[in-house]
C-alpha positions in Angstrom: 52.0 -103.8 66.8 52.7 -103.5 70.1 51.8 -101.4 73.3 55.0 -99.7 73.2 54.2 -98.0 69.7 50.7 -97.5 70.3 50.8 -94.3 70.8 52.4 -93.8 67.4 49.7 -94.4 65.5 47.4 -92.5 67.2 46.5 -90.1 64.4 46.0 -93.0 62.1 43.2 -94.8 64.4 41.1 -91.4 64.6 41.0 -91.5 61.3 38.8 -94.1 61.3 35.2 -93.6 61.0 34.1 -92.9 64.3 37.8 -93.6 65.2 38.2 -91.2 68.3 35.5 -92.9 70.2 36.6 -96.3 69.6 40.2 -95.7 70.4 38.6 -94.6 73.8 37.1 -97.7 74.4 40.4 -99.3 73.4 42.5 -97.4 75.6 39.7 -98.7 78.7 39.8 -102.0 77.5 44.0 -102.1 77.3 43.8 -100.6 80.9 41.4 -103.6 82.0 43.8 -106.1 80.2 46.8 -105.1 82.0 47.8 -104.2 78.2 48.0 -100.7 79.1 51.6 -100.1 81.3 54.1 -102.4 81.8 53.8 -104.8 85.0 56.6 -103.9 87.3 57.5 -107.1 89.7 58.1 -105.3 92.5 54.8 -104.3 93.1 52.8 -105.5 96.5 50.3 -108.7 94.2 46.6 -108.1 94.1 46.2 -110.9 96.3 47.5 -109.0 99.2 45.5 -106.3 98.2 42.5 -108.2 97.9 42.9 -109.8 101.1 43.0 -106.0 102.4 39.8 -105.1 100.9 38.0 -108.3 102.0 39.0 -108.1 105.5 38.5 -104.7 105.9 35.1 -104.7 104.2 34.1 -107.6 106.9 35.1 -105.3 109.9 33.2 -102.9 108.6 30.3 -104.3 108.0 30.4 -106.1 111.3 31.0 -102.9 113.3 28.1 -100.8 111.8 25.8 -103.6 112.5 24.4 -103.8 109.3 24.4 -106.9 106.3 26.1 -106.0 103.2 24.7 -107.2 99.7 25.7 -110.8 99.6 28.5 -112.1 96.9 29.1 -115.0 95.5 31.2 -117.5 97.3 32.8 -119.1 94.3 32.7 -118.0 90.5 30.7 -119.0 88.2 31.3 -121.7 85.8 33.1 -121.4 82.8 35.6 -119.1 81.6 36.4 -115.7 83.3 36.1 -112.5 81.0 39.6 -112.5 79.6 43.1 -113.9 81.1 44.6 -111.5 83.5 48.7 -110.6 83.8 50.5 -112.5 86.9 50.2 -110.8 90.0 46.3 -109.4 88.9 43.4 -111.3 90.9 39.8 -111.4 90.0 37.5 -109.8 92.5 33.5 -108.7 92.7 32.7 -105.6 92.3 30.7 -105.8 95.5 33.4 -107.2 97.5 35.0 -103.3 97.1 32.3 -102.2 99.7 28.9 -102.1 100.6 26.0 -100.4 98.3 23.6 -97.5 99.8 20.4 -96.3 98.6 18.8 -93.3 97.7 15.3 -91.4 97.6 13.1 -88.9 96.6 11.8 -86.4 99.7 8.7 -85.2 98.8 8.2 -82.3 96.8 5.6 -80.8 98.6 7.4 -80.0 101.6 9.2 -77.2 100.3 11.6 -77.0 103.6 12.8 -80.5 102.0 14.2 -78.7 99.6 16.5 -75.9 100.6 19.2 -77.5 101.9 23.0 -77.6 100.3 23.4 -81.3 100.5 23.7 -82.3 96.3 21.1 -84.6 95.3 22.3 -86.6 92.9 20.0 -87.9 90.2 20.4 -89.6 86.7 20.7 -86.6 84.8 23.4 -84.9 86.7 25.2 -88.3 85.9 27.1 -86.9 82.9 30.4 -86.2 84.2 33.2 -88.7 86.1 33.3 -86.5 88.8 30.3 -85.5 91.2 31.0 -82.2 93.1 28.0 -79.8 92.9 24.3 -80.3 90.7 21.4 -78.8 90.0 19.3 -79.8 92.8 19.8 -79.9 96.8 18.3 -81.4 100.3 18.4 -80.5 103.5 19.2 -82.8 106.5 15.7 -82.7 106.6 14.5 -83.8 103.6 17.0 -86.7 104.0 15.9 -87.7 107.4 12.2 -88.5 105.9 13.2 -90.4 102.2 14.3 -93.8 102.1 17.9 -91.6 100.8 20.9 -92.0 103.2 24.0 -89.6 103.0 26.8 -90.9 100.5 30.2 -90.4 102.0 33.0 -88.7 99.7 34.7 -91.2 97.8 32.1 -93.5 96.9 31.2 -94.5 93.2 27.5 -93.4 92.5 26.0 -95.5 90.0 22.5 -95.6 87.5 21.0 -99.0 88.2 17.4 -98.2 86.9 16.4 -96.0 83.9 16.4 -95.9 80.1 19.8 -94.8 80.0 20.6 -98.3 80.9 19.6 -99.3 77.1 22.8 -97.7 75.7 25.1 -96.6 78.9 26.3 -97.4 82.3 26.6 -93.9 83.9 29.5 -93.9 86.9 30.9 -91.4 88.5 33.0 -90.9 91.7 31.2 -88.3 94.5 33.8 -85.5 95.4 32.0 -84.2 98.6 29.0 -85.9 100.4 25.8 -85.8 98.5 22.8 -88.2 98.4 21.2 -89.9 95.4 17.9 -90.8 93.8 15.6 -93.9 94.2 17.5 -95.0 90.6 20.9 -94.9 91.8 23.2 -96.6 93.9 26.2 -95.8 95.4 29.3 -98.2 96.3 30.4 -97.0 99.5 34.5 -98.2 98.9 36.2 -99.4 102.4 39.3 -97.9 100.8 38.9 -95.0 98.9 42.3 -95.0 97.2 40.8 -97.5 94.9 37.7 -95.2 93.3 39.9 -93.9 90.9 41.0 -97.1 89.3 37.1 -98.6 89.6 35.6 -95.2 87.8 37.6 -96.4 84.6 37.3 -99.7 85.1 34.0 -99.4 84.8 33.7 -97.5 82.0 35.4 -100.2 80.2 33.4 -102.8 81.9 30.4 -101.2 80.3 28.9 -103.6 77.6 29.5 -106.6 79.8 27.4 -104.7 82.4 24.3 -103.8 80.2 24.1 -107.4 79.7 22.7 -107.6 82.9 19.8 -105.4 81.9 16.4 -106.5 82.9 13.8 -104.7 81.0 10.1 -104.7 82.4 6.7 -105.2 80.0 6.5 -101.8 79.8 10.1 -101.0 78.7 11.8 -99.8 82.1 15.4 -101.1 82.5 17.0 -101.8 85.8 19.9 -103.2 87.0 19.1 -106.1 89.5 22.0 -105.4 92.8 23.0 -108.7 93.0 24.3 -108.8 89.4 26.7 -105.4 90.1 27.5 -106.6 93.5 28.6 -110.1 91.5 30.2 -108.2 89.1 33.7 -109.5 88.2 36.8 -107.0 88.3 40.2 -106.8 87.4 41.9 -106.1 90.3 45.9 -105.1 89.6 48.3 -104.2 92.2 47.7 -101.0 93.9 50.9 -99.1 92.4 49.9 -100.3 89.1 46.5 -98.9 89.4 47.9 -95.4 90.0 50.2 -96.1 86.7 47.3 -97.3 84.8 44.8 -94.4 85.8 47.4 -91.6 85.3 48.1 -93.4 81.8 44.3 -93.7 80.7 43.9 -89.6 81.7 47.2 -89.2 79.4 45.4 -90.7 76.8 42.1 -90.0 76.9 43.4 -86.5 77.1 45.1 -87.0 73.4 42.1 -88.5 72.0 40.0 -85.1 73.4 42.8 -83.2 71.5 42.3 -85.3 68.0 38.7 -85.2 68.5 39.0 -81.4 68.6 41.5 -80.8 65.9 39.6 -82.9 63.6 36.4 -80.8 64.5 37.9 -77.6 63.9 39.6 -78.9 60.0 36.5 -80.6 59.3 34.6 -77.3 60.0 37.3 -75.1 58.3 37.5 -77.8 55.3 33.7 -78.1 54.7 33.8 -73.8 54.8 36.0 -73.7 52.7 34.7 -76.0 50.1 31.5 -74.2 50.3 33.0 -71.4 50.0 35.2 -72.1 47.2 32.3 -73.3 45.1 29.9 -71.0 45.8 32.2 -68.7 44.4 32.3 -70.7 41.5 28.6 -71.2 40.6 27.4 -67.8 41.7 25.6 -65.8 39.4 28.1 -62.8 39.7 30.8 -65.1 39.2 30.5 -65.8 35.4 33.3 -63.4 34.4 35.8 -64.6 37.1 34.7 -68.4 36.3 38.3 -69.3 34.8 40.2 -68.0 38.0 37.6 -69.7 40.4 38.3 -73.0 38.6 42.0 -72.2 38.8 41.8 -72.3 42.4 40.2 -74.8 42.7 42.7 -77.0 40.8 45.2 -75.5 42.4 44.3 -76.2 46.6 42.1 -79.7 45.3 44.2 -82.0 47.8 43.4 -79.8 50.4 39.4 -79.3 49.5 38.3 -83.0 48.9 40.4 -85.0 51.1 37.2 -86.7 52.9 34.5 -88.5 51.5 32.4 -85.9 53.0 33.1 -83.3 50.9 32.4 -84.8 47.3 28.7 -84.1 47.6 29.4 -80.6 47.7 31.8 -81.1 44.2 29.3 -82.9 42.2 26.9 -80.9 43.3 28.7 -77.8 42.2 29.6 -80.0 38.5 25.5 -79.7 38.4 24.5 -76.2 39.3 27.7 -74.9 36.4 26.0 -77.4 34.1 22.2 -75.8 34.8 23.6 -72.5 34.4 25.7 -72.7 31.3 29.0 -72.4 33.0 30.2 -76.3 31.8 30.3 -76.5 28.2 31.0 -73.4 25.9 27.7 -72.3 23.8 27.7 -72.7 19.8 25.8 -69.8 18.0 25.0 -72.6 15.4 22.5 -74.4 18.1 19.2 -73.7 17.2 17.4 -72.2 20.3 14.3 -74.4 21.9 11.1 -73.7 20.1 9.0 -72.5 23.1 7.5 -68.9 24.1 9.8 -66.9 26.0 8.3 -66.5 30.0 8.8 -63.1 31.4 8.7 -63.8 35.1 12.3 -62.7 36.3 11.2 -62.8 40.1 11.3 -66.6 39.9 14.5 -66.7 38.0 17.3 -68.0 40.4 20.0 -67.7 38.0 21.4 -65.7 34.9 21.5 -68.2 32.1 23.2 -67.3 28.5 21.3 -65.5 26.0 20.5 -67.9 23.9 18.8 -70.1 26.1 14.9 -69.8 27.3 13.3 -69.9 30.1 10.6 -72.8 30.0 8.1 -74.3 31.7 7.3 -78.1 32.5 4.0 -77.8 30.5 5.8 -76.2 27.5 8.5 -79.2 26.4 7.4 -82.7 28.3 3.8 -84.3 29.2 3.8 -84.8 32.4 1.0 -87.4 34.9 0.8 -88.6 38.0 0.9 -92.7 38.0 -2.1 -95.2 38.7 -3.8 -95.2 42.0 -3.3 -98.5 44.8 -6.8 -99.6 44.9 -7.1 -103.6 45.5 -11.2 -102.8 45.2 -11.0 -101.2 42.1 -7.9 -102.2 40.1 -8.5 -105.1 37.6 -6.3 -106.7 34.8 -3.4 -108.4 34.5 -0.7 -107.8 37.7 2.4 -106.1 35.7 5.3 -104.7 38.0 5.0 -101.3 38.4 7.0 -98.2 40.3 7.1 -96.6 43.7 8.2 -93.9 45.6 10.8 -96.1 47.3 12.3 -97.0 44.1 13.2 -93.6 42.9 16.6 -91.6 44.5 18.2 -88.9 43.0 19.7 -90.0 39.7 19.0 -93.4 40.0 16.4 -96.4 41.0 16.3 -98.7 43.5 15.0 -102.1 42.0 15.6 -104.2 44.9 11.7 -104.6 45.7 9.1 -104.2 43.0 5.6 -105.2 43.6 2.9 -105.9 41.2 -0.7 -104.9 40.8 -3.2 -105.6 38.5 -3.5 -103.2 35.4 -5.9 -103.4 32.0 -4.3 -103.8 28.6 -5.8 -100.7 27.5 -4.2 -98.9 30.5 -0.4 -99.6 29.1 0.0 -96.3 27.1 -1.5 -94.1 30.0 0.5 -96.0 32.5 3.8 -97.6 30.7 6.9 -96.1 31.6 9.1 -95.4 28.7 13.3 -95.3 27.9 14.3 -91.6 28.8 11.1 -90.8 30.9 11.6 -88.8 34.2 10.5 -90.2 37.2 9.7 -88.0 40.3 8.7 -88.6 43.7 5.5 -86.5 44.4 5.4 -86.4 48.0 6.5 -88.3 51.6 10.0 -88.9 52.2 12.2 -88.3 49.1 9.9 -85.1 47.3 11.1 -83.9 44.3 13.7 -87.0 43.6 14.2 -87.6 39.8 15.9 -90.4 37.8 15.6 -91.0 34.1 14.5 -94.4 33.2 16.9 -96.5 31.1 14.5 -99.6 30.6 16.3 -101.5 33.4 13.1 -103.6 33.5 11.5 -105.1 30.4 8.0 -103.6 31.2 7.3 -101.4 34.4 4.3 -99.5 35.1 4.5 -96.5 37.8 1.8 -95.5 40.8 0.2 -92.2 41.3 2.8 -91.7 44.1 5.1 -90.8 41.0 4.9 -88.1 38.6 5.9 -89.6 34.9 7.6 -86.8 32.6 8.1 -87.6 29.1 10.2 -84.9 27.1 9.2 -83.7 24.3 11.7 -82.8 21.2 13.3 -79.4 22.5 14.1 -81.5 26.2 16.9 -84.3 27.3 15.8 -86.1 30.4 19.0 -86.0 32.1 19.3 -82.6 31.5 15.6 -82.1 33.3 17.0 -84.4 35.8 19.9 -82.2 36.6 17.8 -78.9 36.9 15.7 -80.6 39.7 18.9 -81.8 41.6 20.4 -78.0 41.9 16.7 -76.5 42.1 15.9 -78.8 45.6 19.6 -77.9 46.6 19.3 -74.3 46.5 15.8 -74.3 48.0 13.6 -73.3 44.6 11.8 -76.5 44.4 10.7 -76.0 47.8 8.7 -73.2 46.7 6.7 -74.9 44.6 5.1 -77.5 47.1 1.7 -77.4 48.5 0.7 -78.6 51.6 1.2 -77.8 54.9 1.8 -80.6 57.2 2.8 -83.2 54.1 4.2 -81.5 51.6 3.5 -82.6 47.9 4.5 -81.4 44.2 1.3 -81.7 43.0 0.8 -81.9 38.7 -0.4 -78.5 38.0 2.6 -76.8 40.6 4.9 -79.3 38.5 3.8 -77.5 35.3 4.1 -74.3 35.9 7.8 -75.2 37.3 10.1 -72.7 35.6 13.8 -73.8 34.4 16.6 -73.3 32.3 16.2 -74.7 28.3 19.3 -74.4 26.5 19.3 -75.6 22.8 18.7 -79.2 22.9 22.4 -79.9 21.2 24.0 -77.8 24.1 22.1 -80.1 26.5 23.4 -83.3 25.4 26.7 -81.7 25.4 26.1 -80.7 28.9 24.9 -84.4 29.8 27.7 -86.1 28.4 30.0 -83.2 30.0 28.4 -83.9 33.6 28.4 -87.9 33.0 32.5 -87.4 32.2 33.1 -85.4 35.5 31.0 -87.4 38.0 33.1 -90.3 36.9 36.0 -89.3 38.9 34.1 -88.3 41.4 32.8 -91.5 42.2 36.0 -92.9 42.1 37.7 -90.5 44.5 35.1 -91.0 46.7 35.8 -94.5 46.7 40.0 -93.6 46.8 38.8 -91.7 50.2 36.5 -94.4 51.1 38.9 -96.9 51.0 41.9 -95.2 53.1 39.2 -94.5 56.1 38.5 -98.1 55.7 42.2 -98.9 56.0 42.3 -96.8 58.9 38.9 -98.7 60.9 41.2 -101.9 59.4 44.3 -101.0 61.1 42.4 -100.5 64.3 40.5 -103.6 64.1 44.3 -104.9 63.9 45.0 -103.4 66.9 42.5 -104.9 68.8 42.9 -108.3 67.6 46.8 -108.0 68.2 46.1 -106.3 71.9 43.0 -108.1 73.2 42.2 -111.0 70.9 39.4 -109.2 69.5 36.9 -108.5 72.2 33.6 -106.9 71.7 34.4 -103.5 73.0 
């Protein structure tokens, strides 16, 4: 790959996660290479430029009588950022000009304050471009700060602030203004250049931060001596105007990608929603076959991102719930329970056959052992947390141990096929099914432990609590209101679908069939945006040797 057919794979780079905003720092990067536009030899060299800038920064300096931030007078040792096309020059960033101040007037002389002169502080410093902002000076109010007046042209800078800890905020002042005590501004003996400095420094930016100082208390600044010190590629002036009008070009696309893909994420993730909520509505029972057609039909189209398969398996569940997945047999003997009457708490019709039951009427269900190193005694056996149930599955990377009596292991033993769920904190309401993936585990009262009884399959349980926090019904049965908690006695009376216990293992093995290629087509989709953050990585390797951008 080459600069010439950069461009061409544009499309391809953004769709990389996150790929837009690292093909920006690319294109900045390229610019600050010289990788960007093609040298042209008949440009004046930097080093006639430089030699410009240095001698007219001297004049200046010595005409206004004042003393300039002191530079460097040779480089540092060791290597230089990067190597630099022939005809480029290093140069300090200082070197461009001189740096200027800024203050605060006081805010209780209100005559300070109703001037027009733009008083530029950090958070007007969003934007490359500095006309107007939000607050203004008068002469005044300038006269008695420690602020001085910032001449059109000059590149206004954050040197102190906690913006520092991610960004380097630069922008170029289209009119004069005056700044802040946490600003500076570089006050350019040729103006010309500002445009090709404002990008260069936004490429320049992680190699800037590095410069960070960070007080005891957390404050970041920017010491001047280490911007004025700075070191800049300097190109030819002729190029610079090439390169800048190039980096708007592109930086122009990339706002253009970053907007389409907006707008077809947003019109893909409606119309998946959409789509299956047309399919797992109540009212849609009689239409369900031409739903499902349609969706076979546009599938391409609806799950092209990895984004959207949550929203497929979790549609494969609520059709399950709702006995919408698996035709019904009229041989299945119907669960044994008493039939609950309470259709204001029904969230879905469910086929005739089937009950409505609750917790309390086909499982036992307890809360786990409390944490209590004062109390607990007995032999330390592994037992289960909070952190080690997720939706449909464990997490068995940490298990801790605490001590627990031989005569506690029935109460507190979990079993093959009991139903975990996380009773409160992060994670309420999460439910797995344990498959004995540990020889003996205990569980901690952090954990309600639901063992089914003979008209109930776990999984199936599991599967009802999935769609019920998803459609907001298992919300309504916490308590609590700053921590929320599913406390035993609401987890009891928690109403939900019971189909005959055949059906339900029909369903289960239905639901385990169709999440299968879910999980691989997420990892089909997985692997082509990988592909794509590949190919960029590429890029940068082939373009820049693999900086860290």
């Amino acid at each position: 790959m080459t600069p010439d057919n950069f461009i061409e794979h544009f499309a391809t780079f953004a769709a990389a996660p996150n790929g837009v905003a690292k093909l920006r720092e690319l294109i900045l990067q390229l610019a600050v290479h010289g990788k960007l536009v093609p040298q042209d030899e008949n440009d004046e060299p930097a080093s006639v430029l430089k030699s410009k800038i240095l001698a007219k920064r001297k004049r200046s300096v010595e005409s206004r009588d004042m003393t300039a931030t002191a530079t460097a007078t040779e480089w540092p040792d060791g290597p230089l950022p990067h190597s630099l096309p022939d005809g480029w020059e290093w140069i300090r960033l200082g070197e461009f000009g001189w740096f200027l101040g800024g203050g605060t007037p006081s805010k209780e002389r209100a005559e300070f304050w109703t001037g027009d002169i733009p008083w530029v502080s950090p958070k007007d410093m969003n934007r490359p471009y500095m006309d107007d902002v939000i607050d203004h000076v008068s002469p005044l109010g300038v006269e008695n700060s420690s602020g001085k007046m910032i001449p059109k042209g000059s590149l206004l800078m954050v040197v102190r602030g906690m913006i520092l800890a991610h960004s380097f905020p630069v922008a170029l002042a289209m009119r004069e203004l005056t700044i802040n005590q946490d600003m500076k501004a570089l006050q350019l003996t040729m103006p010309e250049l500002g445009e090709y400095l404002l990008r260069c420094c936004a490429a320049i930016k992680f190699r800037m931060l590095a410069n960070v100082e960070r007080s005891s208390h957390g404050t970041c600044r920017l010491p001047t001596e280490a911007v004025a010190n700075f070191p800049i590629p300097l190109p030819p002036l002729a190029e610079q105007r090439r390169i800048a009008g190039k980096v708007d070009q592109l930086l122009a696309l990339c706002d253009e990608l970053a907007t389409r893909q907006e707008s077809r994420r947003a019109a893909r993730s409606a119309l998946v929603v959409a789509t299956l909520d047309r399919l797992t509505s109540p009212s849609a029972a009689a239409e369900s076959a031409s739903h499902a057609k349609r969706l076979q039909d546009h599938f391409d189209l609806l799950f092209d991102s990895p984004t959207t398969i949550p929203h497929l398996r979790q549609a494969i569940l609520q059709l399950a719930v709702q006995g919408q997945l698996v035709p019904q047999d009229p041989n299945d003997e119907p669960a044994d329970i008493v039939a609950n009457d309470r259709d204001t708490d029904r969230p879905f019709d469910i086929p005739s056959h089937w009950r409505w039951g609750l917790v309390g009427q086909v499982a036992e269900a307890r809360l786990g052992k409390m944490l209590d190193n004062a109390k607990n005694f007995g032999t330390p056996r592994v037992y289960l947390r909070n952190t080690n149930v997720h939706w449909m599955r464990f997490d068995l990377t940490s298990l801790k141990e605490m001590p627990f009596k031989d005569g506690e292991l029935d109460e507190f033993e979990v079993r093959r096929g009991d139903v975990l769920i996380c009773e409160g904190g992060h994670g309420i309401g999460r439910s797995a099914v344990w498959e004995g993936q540990h020889e003996q585990v205990m569980f901690q009262k952090a954990l309600h432990r639901v063992r089914p009884r003979k008209d109930l399959d776990g999984y199936f349980f599991t599967f009802c609590m999935r769609v019920y926090d998803a459609i907001g019904v298992l919300q309504t049965y916490y308590t609590g209101a700053g921590i929320p908690h599913l406390t035993g006695r609401s987890l009891a009376k928690l109403l939900f679908p019971v189909p005959p216990l055949a059906e339900q293992k029909r369903i289960v093995s239905k639901v385990t069939e169709l999440l299968s290629p879910c999980d691989a087509l997420e990892s089909q989709l997985q692997s082509t945006e990988s592909a794509s953050t590949q190919l960029l990585a590429s890029a940068v390797n082939v373009f820049l040797g693999a900086p860290k951008l």
